[in-house]
KEDOKE-840446 format. One record per residue (C-alpha): y, z, x negated; residue in three letters. Coordinates in steps of 0.001 Angstrom, whole numbers, padded with zeros to 6 digits, always signed. Example, Ala and Ser with C-alpha at 12.3 -4.5 7.8 and 13.67 -1.06 7.14 Angstrom:
BEGIN
-004500+007800-012300ALA/-001060+007140-013670SER/
// end
This chain:
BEGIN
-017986+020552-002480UNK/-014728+019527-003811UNK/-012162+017769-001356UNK/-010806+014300-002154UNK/-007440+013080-001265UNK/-005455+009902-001967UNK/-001393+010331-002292UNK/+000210+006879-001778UNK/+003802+006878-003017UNK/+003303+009435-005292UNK/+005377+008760-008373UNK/+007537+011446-008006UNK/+009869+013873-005801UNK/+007824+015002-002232UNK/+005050+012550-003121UNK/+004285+013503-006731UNK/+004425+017322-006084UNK/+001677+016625-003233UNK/-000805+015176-005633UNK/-000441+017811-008210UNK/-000315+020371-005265UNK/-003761+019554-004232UNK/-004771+019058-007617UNK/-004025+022707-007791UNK/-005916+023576-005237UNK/-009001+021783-006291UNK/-008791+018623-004686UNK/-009484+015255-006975UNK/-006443+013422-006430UNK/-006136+009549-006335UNK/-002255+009341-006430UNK/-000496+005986-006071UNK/+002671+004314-007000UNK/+004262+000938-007377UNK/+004435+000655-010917UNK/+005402+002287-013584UNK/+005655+006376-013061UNK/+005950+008653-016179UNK/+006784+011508-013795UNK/+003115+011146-012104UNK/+001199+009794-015427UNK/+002211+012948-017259UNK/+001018+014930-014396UNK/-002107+012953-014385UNK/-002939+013812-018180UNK/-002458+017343-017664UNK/-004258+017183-014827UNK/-007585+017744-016529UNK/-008755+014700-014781UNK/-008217+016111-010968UNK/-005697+013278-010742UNK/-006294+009665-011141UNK/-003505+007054-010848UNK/-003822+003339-008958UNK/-001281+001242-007940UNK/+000192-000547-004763UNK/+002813-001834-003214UNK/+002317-001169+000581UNK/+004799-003714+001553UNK/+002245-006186+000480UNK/-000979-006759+002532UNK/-002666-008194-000600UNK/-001486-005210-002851UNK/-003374-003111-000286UNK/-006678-004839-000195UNK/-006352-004728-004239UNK/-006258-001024-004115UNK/-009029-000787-001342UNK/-011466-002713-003472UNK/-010305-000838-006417UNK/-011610+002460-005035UNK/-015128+001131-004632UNK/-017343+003742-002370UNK/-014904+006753-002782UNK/-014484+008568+000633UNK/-011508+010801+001233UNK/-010833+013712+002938UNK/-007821+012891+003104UNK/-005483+010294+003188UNK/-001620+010619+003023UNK/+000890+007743+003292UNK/+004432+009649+001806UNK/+005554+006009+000663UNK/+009227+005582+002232UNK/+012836+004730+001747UNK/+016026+005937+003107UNK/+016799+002028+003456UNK/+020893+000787+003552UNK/+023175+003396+002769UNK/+026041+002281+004580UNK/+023385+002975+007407UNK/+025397+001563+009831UNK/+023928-001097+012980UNK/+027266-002874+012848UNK/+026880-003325+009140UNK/+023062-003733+008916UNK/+021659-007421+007655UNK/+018365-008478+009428UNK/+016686-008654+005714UNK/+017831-004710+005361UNK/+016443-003958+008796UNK/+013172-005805+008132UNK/+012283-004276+004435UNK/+013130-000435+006328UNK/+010829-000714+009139UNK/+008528-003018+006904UNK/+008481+000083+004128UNK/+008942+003245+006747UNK/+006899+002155+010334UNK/+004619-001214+009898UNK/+003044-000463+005971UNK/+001756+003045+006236UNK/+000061+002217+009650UNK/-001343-000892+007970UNK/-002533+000937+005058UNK/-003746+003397+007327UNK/-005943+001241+009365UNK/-007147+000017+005784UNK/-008158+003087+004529UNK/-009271+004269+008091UNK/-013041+003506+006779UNK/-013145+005842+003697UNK/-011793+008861+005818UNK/-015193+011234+005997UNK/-015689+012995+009240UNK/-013657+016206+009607UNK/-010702+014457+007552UNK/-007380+013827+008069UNK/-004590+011049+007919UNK/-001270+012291+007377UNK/+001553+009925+007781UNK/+005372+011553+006259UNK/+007462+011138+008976UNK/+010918+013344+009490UNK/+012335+015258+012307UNK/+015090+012398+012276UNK/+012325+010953+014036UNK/+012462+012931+017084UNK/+013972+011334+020165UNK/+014210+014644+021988UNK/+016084+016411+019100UNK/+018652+013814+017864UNK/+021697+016012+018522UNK/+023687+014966+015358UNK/+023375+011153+016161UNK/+023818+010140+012642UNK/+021897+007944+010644UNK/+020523+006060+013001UNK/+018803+003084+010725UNK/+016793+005651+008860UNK/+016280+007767+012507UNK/+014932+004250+014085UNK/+012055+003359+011197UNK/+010604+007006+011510UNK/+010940+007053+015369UNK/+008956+003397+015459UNK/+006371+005224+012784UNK/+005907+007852+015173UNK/+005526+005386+017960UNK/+003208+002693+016415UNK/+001163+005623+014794UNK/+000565+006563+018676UNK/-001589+002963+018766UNK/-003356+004011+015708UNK/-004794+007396+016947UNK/-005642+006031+020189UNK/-007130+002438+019397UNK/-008684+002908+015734UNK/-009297+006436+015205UNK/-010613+006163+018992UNK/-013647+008780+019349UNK/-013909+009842+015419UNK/-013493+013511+014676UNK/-010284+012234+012351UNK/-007041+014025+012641UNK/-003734+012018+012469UNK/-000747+014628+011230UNK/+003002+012841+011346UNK/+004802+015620+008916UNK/+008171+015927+008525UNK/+008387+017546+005056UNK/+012018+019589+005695UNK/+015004+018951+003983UNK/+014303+018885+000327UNK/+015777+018692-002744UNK/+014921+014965-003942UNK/+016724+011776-004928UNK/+017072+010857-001218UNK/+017410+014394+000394UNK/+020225+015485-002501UNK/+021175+018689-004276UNK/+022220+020400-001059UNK/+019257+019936+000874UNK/+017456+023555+001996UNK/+014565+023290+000179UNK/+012673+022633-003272UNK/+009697+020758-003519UNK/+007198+023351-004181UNK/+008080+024787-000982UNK/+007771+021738+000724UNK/+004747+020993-000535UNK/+002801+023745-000628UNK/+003378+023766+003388UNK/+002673+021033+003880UNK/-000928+020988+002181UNK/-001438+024727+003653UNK/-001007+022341+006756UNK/-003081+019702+005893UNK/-006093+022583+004890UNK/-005483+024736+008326UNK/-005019+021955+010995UNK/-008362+020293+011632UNK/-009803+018844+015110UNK/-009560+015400+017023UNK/-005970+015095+017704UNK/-002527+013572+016713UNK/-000089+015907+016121UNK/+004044+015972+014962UNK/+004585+018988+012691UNK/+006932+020412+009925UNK/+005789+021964+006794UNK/+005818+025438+007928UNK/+003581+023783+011452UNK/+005640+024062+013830UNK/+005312+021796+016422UNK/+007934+019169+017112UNK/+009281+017464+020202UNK/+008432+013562+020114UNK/
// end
């Protein structure tokens, strides 16, 4: 039986080489963005129709309903919030406005759980929820201390996503992955980053395929397990 996924924030870098990833591997593919993506409609046309596009704004409780009601009685397998932003880049709390602060742990810690919860009901038994965290998020392995706006919205993801497992996943046989992708070669992780995408992704869906079972979990793409 084929596997289903749905990618939201998927029109382009980490997110957009997740959906075609999958596609790859013979998953049908609902990938999302916020509106117009030529990167992730060319990969849906030559897709051969294992990825299908919808759109949302997970900021925007409404804009998440939408899409719910838009998928009708499609069940995933998987489900796989990427959406994110690096937020500020001055990325400094003496500089930081309480509108910037809001729309970054809005966009990085509050929306994915929300959508999360939403799409809780269409996650089959056996699937998984994977949430794209960062190991910027780790409390135990900030060494650097260095951008600490961006390090705060994935630590609170990590947090609230806690509540999640434990209060609305509760007793379902649904397993809640926080990934931290690696340093990669996108827009926000810049030319000098360690890896490409296709690494990254490839990982992180050999991940997604391998790690099954009734439990919440903080790995990288290569699953290792990561200190909270």
């Amino acid at each position: 039986m084929t596997k289903t996924a749905i990618i939201i924030g998927a029109s382009r870098g980490i997110g957009l080489g997740l959906a075609q990833e999958f596609a790859g591997r013979g998953w049908q593919v609902v990938a999302t963005a916020r509106g117009a993506a030529p990167e992730l409609e060319a990969a849906g046309a030559a897709s051969a129709g294992k990825i299908t596009i919808e759109t949302v704004d997970i900021d925007h409780k409404d804009s998440v309903a939408a899409l719910d009601s838009a998928l009708g009685d499609t069940k995933f397998d998987l489900v796989f919030v990427n959406a994110g932003t690096y937020g500020p880049r001055h990325g400094s709390t003496d500089e930081v406005t309480p509108d910037e602060i809001a729309a970054l742990m809005m966009t990085n810690a509050v929306a994915p759980i929300r959508t999360a919860r939403t799409l809780l009901p269409r996650v089959a038994d056996g699937g998984t929820i994977a949430l794209m965290t960062s190991v910027l998020g780790s409390v135990a392995l900030n060494t650097h201390g260095t951008m600490d706006l961006y390090r705060a919205s994935k630590a609170s993801l990590n947090t609230i996503s806690r509540g999640f497992f434990v209060h609305d996943i509760g007793k379902r046989d649904i397993t809640l992955l926080n990934l931290h992708p690696g340093w990669v070669k996108t827009a926000m992780g810049g030319d000098g980053a360690d890896i490409d995408v296709a690494t990254s992704v490839a990982g992180l869906a050999t991940v997604v395929e391998t790690r099954h079972g009734k439990a919440h979990r903080y790995l990288d793409y290569t699953g290792k397990e990561l200190a909270w």
